[in-house]
Each structure stands twice: as structure tokens, then as C-alpha cells.
C-alpha atoms as an extended CHARMM CRD file, in Angstrom:
* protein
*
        70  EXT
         1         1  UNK       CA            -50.3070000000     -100.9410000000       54.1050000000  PROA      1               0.0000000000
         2         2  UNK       CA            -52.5040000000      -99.1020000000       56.4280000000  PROA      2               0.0000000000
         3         3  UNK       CA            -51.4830000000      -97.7260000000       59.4160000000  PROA      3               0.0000000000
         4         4  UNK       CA            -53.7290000000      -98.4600000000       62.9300000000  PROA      4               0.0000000000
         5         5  UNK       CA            -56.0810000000      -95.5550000000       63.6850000000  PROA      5               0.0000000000
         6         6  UNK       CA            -55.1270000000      -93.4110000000       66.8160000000  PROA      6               0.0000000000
         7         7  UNK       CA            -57.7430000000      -93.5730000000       69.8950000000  PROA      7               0.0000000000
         8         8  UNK       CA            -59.0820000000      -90.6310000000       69.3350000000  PROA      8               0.0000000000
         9         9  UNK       CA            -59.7250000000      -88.2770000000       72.0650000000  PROA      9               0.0000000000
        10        10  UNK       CA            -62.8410000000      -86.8280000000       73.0640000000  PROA      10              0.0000000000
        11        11  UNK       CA            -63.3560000000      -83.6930000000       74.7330000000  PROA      11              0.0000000000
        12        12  UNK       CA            -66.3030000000      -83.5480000000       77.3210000000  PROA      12              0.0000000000
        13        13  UNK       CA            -67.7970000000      -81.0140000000       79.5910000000  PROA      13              0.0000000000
        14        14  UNK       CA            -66.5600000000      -82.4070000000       83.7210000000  PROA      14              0.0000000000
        15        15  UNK       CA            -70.0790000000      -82.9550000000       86.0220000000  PROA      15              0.0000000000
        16        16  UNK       CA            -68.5440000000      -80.9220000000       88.8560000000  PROA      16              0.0000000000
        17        17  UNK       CA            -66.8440000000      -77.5670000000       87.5460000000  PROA      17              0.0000000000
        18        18  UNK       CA            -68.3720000000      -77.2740000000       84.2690000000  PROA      18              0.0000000000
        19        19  UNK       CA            -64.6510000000      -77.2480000000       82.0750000000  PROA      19              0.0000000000
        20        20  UNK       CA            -63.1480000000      -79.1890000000       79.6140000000  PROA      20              0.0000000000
        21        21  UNK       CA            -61.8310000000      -82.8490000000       80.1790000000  PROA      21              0.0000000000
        22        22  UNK       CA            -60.2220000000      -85.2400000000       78.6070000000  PROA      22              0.0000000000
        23        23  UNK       CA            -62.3060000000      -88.3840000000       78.2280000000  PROA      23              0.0000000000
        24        24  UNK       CA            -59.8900000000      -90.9490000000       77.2390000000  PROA      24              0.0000000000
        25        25  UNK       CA            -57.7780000000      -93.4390000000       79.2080000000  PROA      25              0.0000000000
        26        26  UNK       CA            -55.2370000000      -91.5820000000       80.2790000000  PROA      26              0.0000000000
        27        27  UNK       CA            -57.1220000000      -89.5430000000       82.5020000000  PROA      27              0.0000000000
        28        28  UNK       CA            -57.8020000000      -91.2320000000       85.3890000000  PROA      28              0.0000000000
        29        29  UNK       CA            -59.7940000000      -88.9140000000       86.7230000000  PROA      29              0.0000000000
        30        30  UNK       CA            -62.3600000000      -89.1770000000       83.6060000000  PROA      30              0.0000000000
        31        31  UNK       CA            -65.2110000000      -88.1140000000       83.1640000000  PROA      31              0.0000000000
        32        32  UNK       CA            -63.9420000000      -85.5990000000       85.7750000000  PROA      32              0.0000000000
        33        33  UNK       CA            -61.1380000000      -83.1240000000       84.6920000000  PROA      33              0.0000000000
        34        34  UNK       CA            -59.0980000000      -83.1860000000       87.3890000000  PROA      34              0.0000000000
        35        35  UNK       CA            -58.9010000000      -85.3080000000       91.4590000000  PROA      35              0.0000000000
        36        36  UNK       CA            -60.0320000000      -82.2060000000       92.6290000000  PROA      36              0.0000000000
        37        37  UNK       CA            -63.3260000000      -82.6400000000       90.6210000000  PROA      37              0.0000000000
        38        38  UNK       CA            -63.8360000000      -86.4400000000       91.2780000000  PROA      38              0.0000000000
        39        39  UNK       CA            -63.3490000000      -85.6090000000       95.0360000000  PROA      39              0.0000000000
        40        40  UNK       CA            -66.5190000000      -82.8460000000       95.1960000000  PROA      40              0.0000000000
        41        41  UNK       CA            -68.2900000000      -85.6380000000       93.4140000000  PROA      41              0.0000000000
        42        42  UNK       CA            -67.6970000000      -88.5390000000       95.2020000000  PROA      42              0.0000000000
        43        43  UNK       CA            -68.0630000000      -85.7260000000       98.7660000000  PROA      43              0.0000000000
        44        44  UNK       CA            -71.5930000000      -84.3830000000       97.1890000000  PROA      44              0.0000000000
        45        45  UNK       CA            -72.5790000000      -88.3550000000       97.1700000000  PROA      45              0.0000000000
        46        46  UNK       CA            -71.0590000000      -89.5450000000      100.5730000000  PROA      46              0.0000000000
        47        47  UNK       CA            -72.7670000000      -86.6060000000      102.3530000000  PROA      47              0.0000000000
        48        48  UNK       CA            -76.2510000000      -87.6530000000      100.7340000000  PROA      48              0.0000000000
        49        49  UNK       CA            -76.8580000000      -84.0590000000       98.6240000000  PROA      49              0.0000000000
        50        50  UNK       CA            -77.3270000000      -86.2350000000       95.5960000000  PROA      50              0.0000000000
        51        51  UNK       CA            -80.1390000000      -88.4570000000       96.0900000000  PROA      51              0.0000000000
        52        52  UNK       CA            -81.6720000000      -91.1700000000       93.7430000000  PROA      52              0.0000000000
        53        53  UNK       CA            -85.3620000000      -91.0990000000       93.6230000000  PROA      53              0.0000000000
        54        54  UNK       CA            -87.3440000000      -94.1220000000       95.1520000000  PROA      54              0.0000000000
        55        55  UNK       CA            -90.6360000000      -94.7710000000       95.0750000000  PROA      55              0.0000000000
        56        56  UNK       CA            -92.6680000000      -94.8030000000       98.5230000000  PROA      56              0.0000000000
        57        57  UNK       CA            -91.7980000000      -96.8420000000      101.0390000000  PROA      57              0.0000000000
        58        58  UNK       CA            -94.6970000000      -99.0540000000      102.1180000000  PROA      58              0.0000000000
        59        59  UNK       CA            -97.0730000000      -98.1740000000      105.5030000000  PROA      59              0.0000000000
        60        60  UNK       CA            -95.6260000000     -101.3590000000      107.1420000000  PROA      60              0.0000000000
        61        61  UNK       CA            -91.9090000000      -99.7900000000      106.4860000000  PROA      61              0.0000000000
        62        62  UNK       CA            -91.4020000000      -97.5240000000      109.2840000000  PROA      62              0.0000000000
        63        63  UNK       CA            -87.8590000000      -98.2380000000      110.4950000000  PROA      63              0.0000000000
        64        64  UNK       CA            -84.9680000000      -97.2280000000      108.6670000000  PROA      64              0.0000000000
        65        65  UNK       CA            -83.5250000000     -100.4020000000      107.7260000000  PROA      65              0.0000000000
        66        66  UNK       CA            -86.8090000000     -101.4820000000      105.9290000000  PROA      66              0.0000000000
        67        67  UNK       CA            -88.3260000000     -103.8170000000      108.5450000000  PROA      67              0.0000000000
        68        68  UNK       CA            -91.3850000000     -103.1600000000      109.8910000000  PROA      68              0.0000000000
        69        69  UNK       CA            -91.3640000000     -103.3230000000      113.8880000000  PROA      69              0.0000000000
        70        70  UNK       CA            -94.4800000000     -105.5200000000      115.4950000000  PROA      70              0.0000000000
């Protein structure tokens, strides 16, 4: 009889301090090590100093919400 493999549990490197962290489901906070961690993330996002690239906004686009004003 075999017996069921355990999940394993893989060690990763956590985006915001740099240390070890559990990746597995019972961290909540994964791929974070710790609340702390997720919280700088999710603060570095809300406050726009992460930014996704997008390509140029068209000459007719001059408002913020992407409607051009006649």
C-alpha cells in the first residue's frame, strides 16, 4: 500500500523584504512572508509607486478619463 505524498513545501524569496517565505497554503500571506510584507505591497501599489507600462495614449486623449474633450 502506498501512502499519499505530503504537499510539499516550497521555500521562496518574499517581493517586499527580500527573506524567506513559506509558499504553501498555510500561509496566507504567500508569496509574502509575513502581513507586514503584503501590506508595503499592496501600500507601494495603492499609492501608484509601482506602475504598469502602457503604451501612448493617443493625441485625441487629453483628459484623464480617456475621452477626448471637443
Amino acid at each position: 500500500m502506498t501512502t499519499p505524498a505530503s504537499p510539499t513545501r516550497r521555500i521562496v524569496t518574499c517581493p517586499s523584504c527580500g527573506g524567506k517565505s513559506v509558499y504553501a497554503p498555510d500561509n496566507p500571506y504567500r508569496p509574502f512572508c509575513s502581513e507586514r510584507c503584503k501590506n508595503l505591497d499592496f501600500g507601494a501599489w495603492a499609492s501608484e509607486r509601482y506602475r504598469v507600462a502602457a503604451p501612448p495614449a493617443s493625441p485625441d486623449a487629453d483628459t484623464d478619463d480617456g475621452q477626448a474633450q471637443h
